[in-house]
N, C-alpha and C positions, 0 to 999 in steps of 0.2 A: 504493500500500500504506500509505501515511503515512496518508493519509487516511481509511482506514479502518481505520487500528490508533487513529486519534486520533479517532473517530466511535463504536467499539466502546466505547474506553474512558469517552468521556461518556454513552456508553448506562448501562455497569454502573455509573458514579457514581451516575446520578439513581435508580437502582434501589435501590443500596444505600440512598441517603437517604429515599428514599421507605418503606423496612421500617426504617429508624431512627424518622422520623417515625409510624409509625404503635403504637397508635393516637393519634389527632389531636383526635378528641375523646369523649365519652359514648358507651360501649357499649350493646346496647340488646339484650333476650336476650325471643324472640316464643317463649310456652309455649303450646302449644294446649289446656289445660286449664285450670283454676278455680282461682284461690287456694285455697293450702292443701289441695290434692288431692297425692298420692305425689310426682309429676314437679314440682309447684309447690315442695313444700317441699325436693326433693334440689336441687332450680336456685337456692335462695335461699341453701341452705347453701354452692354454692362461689361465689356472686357477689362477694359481700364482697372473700373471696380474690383473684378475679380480677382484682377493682378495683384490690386491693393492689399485686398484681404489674403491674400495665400504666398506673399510676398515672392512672386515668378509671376515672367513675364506671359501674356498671353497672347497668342499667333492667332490671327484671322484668317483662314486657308480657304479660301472659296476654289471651288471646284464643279460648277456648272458642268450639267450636261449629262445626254439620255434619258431625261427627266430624273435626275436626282440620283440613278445606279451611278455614275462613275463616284460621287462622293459617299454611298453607302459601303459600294464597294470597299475604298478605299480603308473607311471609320475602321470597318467591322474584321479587316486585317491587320489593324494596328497593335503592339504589343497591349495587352489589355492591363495594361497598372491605372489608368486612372489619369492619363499625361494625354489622350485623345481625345476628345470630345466631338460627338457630331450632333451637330442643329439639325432634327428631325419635323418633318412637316406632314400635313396632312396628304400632300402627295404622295409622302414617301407609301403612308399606309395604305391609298387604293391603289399604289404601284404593286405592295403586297398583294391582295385580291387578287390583282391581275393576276399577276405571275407570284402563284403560291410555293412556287420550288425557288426562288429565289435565293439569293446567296447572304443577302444580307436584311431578314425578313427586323421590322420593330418588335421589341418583346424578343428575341430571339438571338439572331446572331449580333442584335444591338439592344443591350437594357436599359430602362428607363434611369435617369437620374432626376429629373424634375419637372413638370410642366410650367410651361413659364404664360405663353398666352393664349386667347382663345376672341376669334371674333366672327361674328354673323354677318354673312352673306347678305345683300340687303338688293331685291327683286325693284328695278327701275324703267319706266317705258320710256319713248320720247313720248314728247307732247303731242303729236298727232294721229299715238294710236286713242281711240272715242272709246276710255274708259278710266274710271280714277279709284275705284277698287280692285281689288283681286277677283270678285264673283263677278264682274262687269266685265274683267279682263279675259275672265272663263267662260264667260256667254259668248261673249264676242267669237271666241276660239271654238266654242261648239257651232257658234252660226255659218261660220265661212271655215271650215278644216283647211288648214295648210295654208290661210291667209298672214298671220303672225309668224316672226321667225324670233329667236334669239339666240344672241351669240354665246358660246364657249369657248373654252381654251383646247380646243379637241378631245378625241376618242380618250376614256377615262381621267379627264378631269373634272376637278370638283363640282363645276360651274356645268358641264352636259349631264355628271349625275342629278345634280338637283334641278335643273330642266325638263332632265328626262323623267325625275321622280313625281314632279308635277305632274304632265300629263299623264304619266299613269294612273295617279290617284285620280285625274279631275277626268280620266278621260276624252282629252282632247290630242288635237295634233296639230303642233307647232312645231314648224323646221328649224333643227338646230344648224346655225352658221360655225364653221369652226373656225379660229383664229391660230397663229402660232405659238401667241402667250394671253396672258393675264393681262388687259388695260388695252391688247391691242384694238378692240375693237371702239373701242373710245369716238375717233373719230367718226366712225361713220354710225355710231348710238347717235352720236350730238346733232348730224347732217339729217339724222331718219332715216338713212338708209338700211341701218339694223332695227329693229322694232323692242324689244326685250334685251336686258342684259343683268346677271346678277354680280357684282361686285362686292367690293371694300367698300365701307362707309367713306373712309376718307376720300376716297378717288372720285364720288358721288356726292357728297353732302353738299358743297358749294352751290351746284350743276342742279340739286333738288331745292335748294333754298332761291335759288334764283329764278327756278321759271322751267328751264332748258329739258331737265326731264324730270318726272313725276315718278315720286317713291310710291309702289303701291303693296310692300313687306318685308320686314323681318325676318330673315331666316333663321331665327334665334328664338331660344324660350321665353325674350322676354325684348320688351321695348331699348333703344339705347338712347343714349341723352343727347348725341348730334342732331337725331331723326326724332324726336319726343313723339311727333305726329303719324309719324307711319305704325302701325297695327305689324304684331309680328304673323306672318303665316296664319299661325293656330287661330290668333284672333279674326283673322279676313276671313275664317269660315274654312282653312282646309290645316285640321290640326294634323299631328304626328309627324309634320314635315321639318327639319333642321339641317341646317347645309351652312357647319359651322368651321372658317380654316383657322386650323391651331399649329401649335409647334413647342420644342421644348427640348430639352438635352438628353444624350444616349453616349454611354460609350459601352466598348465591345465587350461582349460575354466573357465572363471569367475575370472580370475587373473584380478585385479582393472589397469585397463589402464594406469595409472599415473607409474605404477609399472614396465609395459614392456617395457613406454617408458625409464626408467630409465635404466634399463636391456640392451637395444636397442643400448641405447648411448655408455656406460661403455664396452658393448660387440664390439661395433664397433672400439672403443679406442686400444683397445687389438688386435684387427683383424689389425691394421694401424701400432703396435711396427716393428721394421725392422725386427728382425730377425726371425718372425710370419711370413712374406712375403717373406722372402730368403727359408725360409723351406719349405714354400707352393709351391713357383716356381719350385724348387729342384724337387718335382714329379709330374711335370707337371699339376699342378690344379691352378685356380685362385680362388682370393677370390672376394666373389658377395656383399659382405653387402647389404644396404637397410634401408627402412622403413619395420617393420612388414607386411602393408597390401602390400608392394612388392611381399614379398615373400610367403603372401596367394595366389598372383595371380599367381604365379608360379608353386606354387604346382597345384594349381587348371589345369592349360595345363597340367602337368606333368600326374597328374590324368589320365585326358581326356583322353592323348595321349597312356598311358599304357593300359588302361581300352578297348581301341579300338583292343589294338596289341593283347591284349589277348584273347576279341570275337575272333578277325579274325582267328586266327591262332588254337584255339579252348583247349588252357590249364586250365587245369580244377586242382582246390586247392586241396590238398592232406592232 
């Protein structure tokens, strides 16, 4: 018994030293997107921070591209101590669905360390489609099939799921336009040449206060304080619908526990600075923190839920 109360105890010393010691050296934070894109610039605002707190420096590695595989890729081969971090988004997750055999699934070959934010899609027309609800917007669509279109960011993006999950539910059929990214369709929402589009509050709010186009929902459980006046979904009369883009930190499977909770803390610290939360407010998104296995359980619905939309509706990976 000696000898294993005396074998135990140097076990939880080296442990302890080992989450003392860490981290050890340069943090290194893999963004699957473009400098200077939404996710690029929320990751640069708490790096600083982070560096503060865990006195090493932290690297911004953006890695665009494949939609988001080259930089999961990359995460989910890193030695896994807790020195990698990858900024995980809601793409990454229906990129899982897609492709379930994937190399670097969330929850998986990348664990959760924290969810940082979360914000609702918000469904906007231009002004000259003749309707300023959502059930006026569904009449219309049951009246004339195939006369409304609205844009996405193509085949399994967040913006044709939740298009797509409308008309399933309301029964109608509106053509979706696909675009090459997220905002591209802007122009031609604002010209009328696109009829529908669901976005970011911020990319929208201006553009809805002004006239130019008309917010007619929330794609969130609940109103936001940019849009006070727009009804979420559930309220316009077609509940159970949510088409919300989040994101949050992951580093690769086998990262030693003591490590993320450490990560976890320091990250939540930085998520808490005020003017992290004025910024996050500003475009309509709140921040979720948590514990890790929170925000395993979240991905996990989120999974479920995408995984379902995309049977049903019947999109197939490209």
């Amino acid at each position: 018994m000696k000898f294993y109360a005396a074998f135990w105890w140097l076990w939880a010393s080296c442990g302890c030293a080992l989450a003392q010691n860490f981290p050890s050296k340069p943090i290194r934070i893999i963004v699957p997107t473009i400098a200077g894109s939404a996710p690029d610039v929320r990751v640069r605002q708490i790096a600083p921070k982070l560096s503060d707190a865990v006195g090493q420096s932290v690297i911004v590695d953006n890695r665009p591209g494949a939609n988001g595989t080259i930089a999961t890729q990359l995460a989910a081969r890193a030695t896994p101590d807790g020195h990698t971090l990858f900024y995980g988004l809601i793409n990454n997750a229906i990129n899982d669905a897609l492709h379930p055999d994937s190399c670097c699934r969330l929850n998986q070959e990348l664990v959760p360390v924290v969810h940082f934010t979360s914000t609702p899609l918000v469904m906007v027309v231009h002004p000259s489609v003749a309707a300023n609800t959502l059930q006026e917007y569904l009449q219309l669509a049951k009246a004339k099939p195939g006369l409304l279109t609205y844009a996405s960011a193509g085949p399994g993006s967040i913006t044709q799921l939740l298009g797509e999950w409308i008309k399933l539910k309301s029964g109608t059929r509106i053509l979706d336009v696909p675009y090459k990214s997220v905002g591209a369709e802007m122009p031609d929402l604002l010209g009328g040449q696109i009829m529908t589009a669901y976005l970011n509050p911020i990319a929208i709010a201006t553009h809805v206060r002004s006239g130019k186009l008309r917010g007619l929902a929330v794609a969130g459980p609940k109103r936001i304080a940019a849009l006070q006046d727009v009804p979420t979904i559930a309220e316009a009369g077609l509940p159970g619908i949510e088409g919300i883009v989040w994101n949050g930190f992951f580093v690769p499977a086998g990262t030693p526990k003591q490590n993320i909770q450490i990560l976890n803390r320091e990250l939540l610290r930085t998520f808490n600075a005020p003017d992290v939360r004025e910024q996050v407010g500003l475009i309509g998104a709140e921040i979720m923190g948590g514990r890790p296995e929170d925000y395993a359980a979240f991905i996990r619905l989120e999974s479920a839920k995408w995984s379902k939309i995309i049977r049903d509706v019947g999109i197939k990976a490209e």
